[in-house]
N, C-alpha and C positions, 0 to 999 in steps of 0.2 A: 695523432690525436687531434680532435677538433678544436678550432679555440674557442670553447665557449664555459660557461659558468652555469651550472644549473642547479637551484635549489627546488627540493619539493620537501613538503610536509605531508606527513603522512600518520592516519590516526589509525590506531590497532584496537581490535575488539578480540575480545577471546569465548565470549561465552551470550549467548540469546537473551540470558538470563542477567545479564549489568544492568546493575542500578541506576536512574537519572542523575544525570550529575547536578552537582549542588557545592558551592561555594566554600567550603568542607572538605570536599570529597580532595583526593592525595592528584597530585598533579606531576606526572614523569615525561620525562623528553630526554631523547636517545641522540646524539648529533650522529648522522653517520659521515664521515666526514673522507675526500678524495684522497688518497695521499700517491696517485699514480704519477710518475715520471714529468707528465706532462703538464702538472703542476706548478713546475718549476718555469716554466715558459714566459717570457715577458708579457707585462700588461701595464700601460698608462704608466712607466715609469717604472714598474717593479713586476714581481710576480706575483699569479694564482694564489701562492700558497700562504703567500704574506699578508696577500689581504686577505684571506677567506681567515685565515690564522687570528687576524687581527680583530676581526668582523664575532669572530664565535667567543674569544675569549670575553669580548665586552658585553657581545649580549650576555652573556651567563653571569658577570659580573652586575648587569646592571638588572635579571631578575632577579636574583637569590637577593639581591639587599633592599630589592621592594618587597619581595616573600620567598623569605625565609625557609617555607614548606617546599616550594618548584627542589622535585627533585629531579638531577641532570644528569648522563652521564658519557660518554662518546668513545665512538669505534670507528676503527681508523681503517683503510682498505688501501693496497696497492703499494705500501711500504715497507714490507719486511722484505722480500726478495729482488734483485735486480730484474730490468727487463728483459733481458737474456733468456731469464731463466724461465719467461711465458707461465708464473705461477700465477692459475686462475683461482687459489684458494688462500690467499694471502689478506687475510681480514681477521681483524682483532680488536677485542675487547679491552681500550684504554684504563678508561677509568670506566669504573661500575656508575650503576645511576644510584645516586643520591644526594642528600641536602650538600649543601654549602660547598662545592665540588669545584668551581671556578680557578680555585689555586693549583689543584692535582690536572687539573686541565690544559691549563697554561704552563706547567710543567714537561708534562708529555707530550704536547703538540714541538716547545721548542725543542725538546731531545729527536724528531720525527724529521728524517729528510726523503723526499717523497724519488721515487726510484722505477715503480712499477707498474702492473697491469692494471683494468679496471674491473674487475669483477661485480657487477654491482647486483645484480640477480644472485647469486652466491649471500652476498655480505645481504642483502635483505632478509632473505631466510633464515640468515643468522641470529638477526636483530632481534628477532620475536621471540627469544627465548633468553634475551635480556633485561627482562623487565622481572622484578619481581615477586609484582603481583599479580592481579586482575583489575582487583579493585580503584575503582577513580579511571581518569584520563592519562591513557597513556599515547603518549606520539613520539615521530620519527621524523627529520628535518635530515633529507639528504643533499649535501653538497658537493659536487660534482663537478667537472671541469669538462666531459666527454661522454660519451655514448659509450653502453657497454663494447668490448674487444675480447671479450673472454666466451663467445660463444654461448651466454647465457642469453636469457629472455627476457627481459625485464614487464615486456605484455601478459607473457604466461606467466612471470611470478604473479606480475599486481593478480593476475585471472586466479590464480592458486591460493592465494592468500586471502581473496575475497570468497573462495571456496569455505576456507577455514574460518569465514567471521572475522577476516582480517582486512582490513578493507583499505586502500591506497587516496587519502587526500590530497594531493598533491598541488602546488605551485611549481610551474617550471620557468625559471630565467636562466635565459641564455644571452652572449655576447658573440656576435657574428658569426650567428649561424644563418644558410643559405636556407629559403622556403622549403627546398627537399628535407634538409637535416629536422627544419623545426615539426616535421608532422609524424616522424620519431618519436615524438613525447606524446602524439593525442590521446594513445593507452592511458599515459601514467596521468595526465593531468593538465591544467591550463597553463600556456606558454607565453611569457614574458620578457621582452626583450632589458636587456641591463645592459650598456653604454659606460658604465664607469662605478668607481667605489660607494658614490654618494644614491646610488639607481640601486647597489648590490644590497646598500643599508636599509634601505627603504625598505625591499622586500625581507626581508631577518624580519624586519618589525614586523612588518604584514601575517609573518608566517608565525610566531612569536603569538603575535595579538590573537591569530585564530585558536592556536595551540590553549592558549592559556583562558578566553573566554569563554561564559557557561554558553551553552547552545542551548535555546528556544525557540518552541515552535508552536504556531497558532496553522488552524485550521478553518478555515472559511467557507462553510457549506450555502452555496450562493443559490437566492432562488431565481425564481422565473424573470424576476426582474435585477436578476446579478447582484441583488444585496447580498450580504453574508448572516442574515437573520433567520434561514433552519436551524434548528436546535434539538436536542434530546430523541437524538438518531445516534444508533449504536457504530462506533465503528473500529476496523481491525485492522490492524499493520502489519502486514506478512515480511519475513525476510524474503528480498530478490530472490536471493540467489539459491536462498534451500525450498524456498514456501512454506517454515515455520512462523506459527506466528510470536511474536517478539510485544505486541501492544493491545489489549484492550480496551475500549471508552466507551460511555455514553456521552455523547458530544453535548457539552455545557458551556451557557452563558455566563460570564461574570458577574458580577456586580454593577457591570456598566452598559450589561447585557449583551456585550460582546463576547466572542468567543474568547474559554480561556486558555492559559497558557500551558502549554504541555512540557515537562523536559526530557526531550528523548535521545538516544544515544547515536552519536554521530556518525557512526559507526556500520557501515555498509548500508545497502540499499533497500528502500522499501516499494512493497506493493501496497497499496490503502483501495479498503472495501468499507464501501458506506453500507449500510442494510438496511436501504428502502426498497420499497417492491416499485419494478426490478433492483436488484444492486446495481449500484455505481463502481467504478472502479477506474482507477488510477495508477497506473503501474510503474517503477523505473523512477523511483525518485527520491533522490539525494538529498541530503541535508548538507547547508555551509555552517561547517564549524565554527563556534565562538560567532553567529550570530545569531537575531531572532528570523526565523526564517517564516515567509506566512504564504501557507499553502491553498489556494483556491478550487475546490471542487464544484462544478454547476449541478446541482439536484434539484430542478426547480419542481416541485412536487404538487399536485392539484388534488383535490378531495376528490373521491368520489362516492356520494350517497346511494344508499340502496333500500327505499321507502316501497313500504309493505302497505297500498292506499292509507290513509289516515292513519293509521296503528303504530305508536312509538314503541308499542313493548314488544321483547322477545320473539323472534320467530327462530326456530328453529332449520327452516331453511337458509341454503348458502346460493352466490353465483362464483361461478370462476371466473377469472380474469387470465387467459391466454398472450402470452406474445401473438401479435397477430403477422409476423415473421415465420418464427420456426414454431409454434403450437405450442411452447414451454407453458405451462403454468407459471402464472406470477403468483397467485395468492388466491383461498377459498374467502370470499369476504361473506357475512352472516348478513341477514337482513338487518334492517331498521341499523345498523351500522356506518361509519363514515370512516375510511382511509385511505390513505396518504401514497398517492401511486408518483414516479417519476413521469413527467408529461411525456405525451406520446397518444399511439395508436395503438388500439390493444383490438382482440375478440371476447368476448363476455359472453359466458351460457347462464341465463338465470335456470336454475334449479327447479322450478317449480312442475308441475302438469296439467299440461303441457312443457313443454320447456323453452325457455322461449332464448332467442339467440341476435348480438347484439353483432356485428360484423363491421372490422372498424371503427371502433367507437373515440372519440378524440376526447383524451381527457386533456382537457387545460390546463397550465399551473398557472397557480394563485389565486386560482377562484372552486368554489364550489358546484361540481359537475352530478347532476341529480338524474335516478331513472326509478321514476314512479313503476309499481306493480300493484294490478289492481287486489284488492283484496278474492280471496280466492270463496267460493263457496263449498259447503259441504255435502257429498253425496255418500247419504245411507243407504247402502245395498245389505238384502237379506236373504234368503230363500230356508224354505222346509226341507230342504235333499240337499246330494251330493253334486258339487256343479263347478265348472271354471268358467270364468266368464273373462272379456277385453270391455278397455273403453276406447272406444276412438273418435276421436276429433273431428268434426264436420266442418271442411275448411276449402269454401269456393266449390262445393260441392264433389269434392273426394276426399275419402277417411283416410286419417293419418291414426295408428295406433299408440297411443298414449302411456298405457298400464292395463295389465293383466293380473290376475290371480287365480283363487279358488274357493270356493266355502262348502261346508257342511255342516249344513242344518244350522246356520250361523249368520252375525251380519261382521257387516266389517264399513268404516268412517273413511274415506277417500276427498281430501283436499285437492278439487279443480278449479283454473280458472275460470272468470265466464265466458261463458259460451256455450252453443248448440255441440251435443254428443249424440253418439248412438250404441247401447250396450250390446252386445255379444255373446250368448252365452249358451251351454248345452252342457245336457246331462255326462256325468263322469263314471257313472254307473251304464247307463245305455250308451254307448259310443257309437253313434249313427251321424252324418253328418245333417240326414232330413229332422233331427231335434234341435238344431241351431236354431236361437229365437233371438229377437231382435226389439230394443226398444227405445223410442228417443226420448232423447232428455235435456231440458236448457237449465243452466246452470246460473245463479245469479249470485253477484257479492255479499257475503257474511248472510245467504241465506242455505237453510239447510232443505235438499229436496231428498225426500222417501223413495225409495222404488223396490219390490219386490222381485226374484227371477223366477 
């Protein structure tokens, strides 16, 4: 066995659906604690097993008599059968978790002489079904003296567990472990070197203080100039590891017009999707337990208006806005409208007919990005018969085709830009192509021209 000391903390989630914790809520901690052979090993005057012994009894004494509520309980691994006997299933359930448990604790560690293997992948899976409930904060402080030897995984537990909504917080201190050994633990978590009892104390507390403090978290939707002053943008928290979602917001200022505070469960990994056109996204990210943790997202977001000439009211026409990348649609925006795109380079089709087409267009963030359109004119088309007719576009002198239809005996209202046209049209009843008739026509803003076919 190696000679080292390793402690991690580790926070269990059971369901997508747990509530924020809240200074209230039931507070459980599982010690899983080493009891293999190699425990017994010298260290600084004594042994592994006396100090880790000495180290857990106190801490449990000295939270339950600040609160009362902290319920404890601990499982012991690697002590019931000799090492002969290569038992990789040799983990058990001490004392159960609950209040005021420090004495049945202290009990059973000094009746415990440590003998055996380390199972420690084994005794984790076991742990999670020690707890019992859901509800509130529940964690797991394993202490350790060795790397697993039982042929278990300790990578593919944390991997399995975090499957399950179980998710592996971990601190790892170790005492003279060699560079190769310590990168061992990068699965399970960060690696701390511990030198002596008063180094081993230190981190209890550390792992303790995280265990027992509410976890909060601020969000900071930073704009174009890295403030964190967006606001009232919707956004979504997906779990990593399955892609449910786990968080709903509409992102809100405080009272101090800061972002405020959220309390969300510390508890495996998230993806975060902001829902500005485009989405922003954020993936692969962790929350540090028992602190306020303040997560930066850049959305730096620019206006961009879409003005119908002079006319504030209602148009019924839209442009799109394209990725000008892969051709994705970002958004239909309406006229006479103004929204909120993430800065960049996009494609823009205005809508109108013509149509007119915007290629590369740079929208800036933090300022107001405007594209006039001139107001469109009206052309009344009518006839006495049955008839289809085009309108096409006289442009540098060749026809682009515009809009088609048909009438009979009818007229029909066609909004064009201005500009010079040429109508198109023949009988539907005579189908000869020597009845195509042709007429020009110039179109002018908010003016209505007649024509007859």
């Amino acid at each position: 066995m190696r000679n080292i000391i390793v402690v991690c903390l580790l926070f269990l989630g059971f369901s997508l659906s747990a509530q924020t914790t809240s200074a209230g809520s039931a507070k459980r901690i599982l010690i899983l604690l080493d009891g293999s052979g190699s425990m017994l090993d010298p260290w600084k005057g004594t042994n592994k097993w006396e100090v880790a012994k000495k180290l857990v009894v106190k801490t449990i004494d000295s939270i339950q008599k600040e609160d009362p509520e902290v319920e404890i309980g601990i499982r012991v691994f690697g002590h019931q059968s000799p090492r002969a006997a290569h038992d990789c299933k040799d983990s058990k359930l001490e004392v159960s978790i609950s209040k005021n448990s420090g004495y049945n604790v202290k009990n059973a560690l000094n009746n415990i002489v440590p003998k055996g293997y380390t199972p420690i992948a084994y005794s984790l899976f076991l742990s999670a079904g020690d707890f019992i409930s859901t509800e509130g904060t529940n964690s797991i402080i394993l202490i350790t003296d060795g790397i697993e030897n039982c042929e278990g995984d300790p990578c593919a537990s944390s991997q399995a567990l975090r499957d399950k909504k179980i998710t592996l917080k971990p601190f790892v201190i170790g005492l003279g472990l060699a560079e190769a050994a310590k990168k061992q633990f990068d699965c399970i978590g960060n690696y701390y070197d511990a030198g002596d009892e008063k180094s081993f104390s230190n981190a209890m507390s550390i792992v303790m203080s995280q265990a027992l403090n509410i976890t909060t978290t601020q969000i900071n939707l930073l704009d174009a100039f890295g403030l964190p002053v967006e606001k009232n943008i919707e956004i979504t928290l997906y779990d990593h590891a399955t892609g449910e979602v786990r968080y709903n917001y509409v992102h809100t200022p405080d009272s101090r017009n800061q972002p405020d505070t959220l309390f969300l469960n510390p508890i495996g990994k998230y993806d975060i999707v902001v829902h500005t056109f485009p989405i922003v996204k954020l993936n692969d990210i962790e929350l540090t337990p028992g602190k306020h943790n303040i997560i930066g997202i850049d959305v730096p977001l620019g206006n961009l208006i879409i003005s119908e000439g002079q006319s504030t009211s209602f148009s019924p026409k839209q442009c799109v806005v394209r990725d000008n990348k892969t051709g994705e649609i970002v958004y239909a925006q309406n006229f006479n409208t103004k929204e909120r795109y993430i800065a960049g380079v996009y494609d823009i089709d205005i809508l109108t007919i013509p149509r007119l087409h915007y290629e590369d267009y740079v929208i800036k963030g933090g300022v107001d990005n405007k594209i006039n359109i001139p107001l469109p004119g009206t052309l009344n088309i009518s006839t006495t018969e049955n008839k289809v007719y085009s309108i096409y576009l006289v442009k540098e002198g060749r026809l682009e085709k515009v809009y088609e239809s048909s009438l009979n005996a009818s007229n029909e209202m066609v909004q064009l830009l201005p500009g010079d046209y040429k109508i198109f049209s023949r009988s539907n009843i005579k189908k000869y192509s020597a009845n195509t008739k042709d007429i020009a026509v110039s179109i002018k803003s908010a003016k209505t021209t007649i024509i007859k076919i």
